[in-house]
N, C-alpha and C positions, 0 to 999 in steps of 0.2 A: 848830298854831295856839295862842296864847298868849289869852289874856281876864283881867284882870284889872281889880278896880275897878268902878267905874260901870258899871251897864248894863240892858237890859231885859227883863222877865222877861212875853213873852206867853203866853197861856193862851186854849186856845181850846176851850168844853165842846159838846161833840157828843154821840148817842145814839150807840151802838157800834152800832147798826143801821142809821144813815145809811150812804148808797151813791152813788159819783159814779161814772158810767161801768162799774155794776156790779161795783166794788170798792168794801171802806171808806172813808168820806170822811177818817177818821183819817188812812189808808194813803194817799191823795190828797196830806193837807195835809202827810206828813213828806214825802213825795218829793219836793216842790215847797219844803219847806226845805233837804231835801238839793242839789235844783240851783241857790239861790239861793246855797252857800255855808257857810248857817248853822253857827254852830260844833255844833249837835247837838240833837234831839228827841227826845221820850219820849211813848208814850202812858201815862197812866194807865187800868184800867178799874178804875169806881166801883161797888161793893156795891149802894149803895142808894144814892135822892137824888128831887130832885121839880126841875120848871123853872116856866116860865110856864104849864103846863100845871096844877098843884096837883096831878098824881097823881103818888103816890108810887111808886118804880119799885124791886124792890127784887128778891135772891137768894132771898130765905128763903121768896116764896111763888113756886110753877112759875106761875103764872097771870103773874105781874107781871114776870119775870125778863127778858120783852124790853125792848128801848130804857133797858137801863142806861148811866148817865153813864158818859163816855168824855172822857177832859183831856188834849190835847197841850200839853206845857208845851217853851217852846224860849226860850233866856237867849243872847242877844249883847249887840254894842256897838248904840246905840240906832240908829246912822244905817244898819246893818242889817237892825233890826228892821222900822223906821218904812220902808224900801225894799221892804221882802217885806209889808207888809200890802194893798198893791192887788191881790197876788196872789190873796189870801183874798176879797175881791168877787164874782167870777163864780162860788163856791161853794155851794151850798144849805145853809148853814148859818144854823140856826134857834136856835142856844143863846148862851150868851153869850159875849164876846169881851174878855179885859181885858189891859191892858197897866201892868207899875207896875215899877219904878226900885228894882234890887235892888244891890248890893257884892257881888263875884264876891271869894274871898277865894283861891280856889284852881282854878285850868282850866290846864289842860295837853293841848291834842289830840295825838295822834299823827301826827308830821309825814309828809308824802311821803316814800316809801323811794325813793331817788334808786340809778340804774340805772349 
């Protein structure tokens, strides 16, 4: 798969301790960009960070080191993107959800090894 140019860059922030089905919901939202297609997901996990909640959640103390931020970021073509968001609805997701319009300057996937 080739991407280049125009496209969009969603981001979706979770606590790495969210669970859908008794797996991470991270692990939920990439497999469900893997069957839609996507050219590719990445979880981030976050050190330290705070949400709607104002508590800070962070590594440095053992007490606070649950429910750290946690960011799948996935960049396609938009009519892609804007396809695979209904799928993100039925999810218990509680953090934020943004979508913005980035130039892909370089993507090259690895094509199907033909048999």
């Amino acid at each position: 798969m080739r991407l280049q140019g125009r496209a969009l860059h969603l981001t979706i922030f979770v606590d790495d301790t969210d669970t859908w089905h008794h797996k991470p919901l991270f692990t939920e939202i990439v497999h469900r960009a893997h069957r839609a297609g996507l050219a590719g997901a990445t979880v981030f996990r976050g050190v330290e960070g705070f949400g709607a909640s104002s508590i800070v959640h962070t590594t440095r103390l053992l007490s606070m080191a649950d429910d750290l931020p946690a960011m799948v970021f996935i960049v396609d073509e938009e009519e892609r993107i804007r396809a695979f968001l209904p799928q993100l609805e039925e999810l218990p997701i509680e953090g934020l959800v943004t979508v913005h319009e980035v130039e892909v300057v370089r993507y090259t996937g690895r094509e199907a090894e033909s048999e």
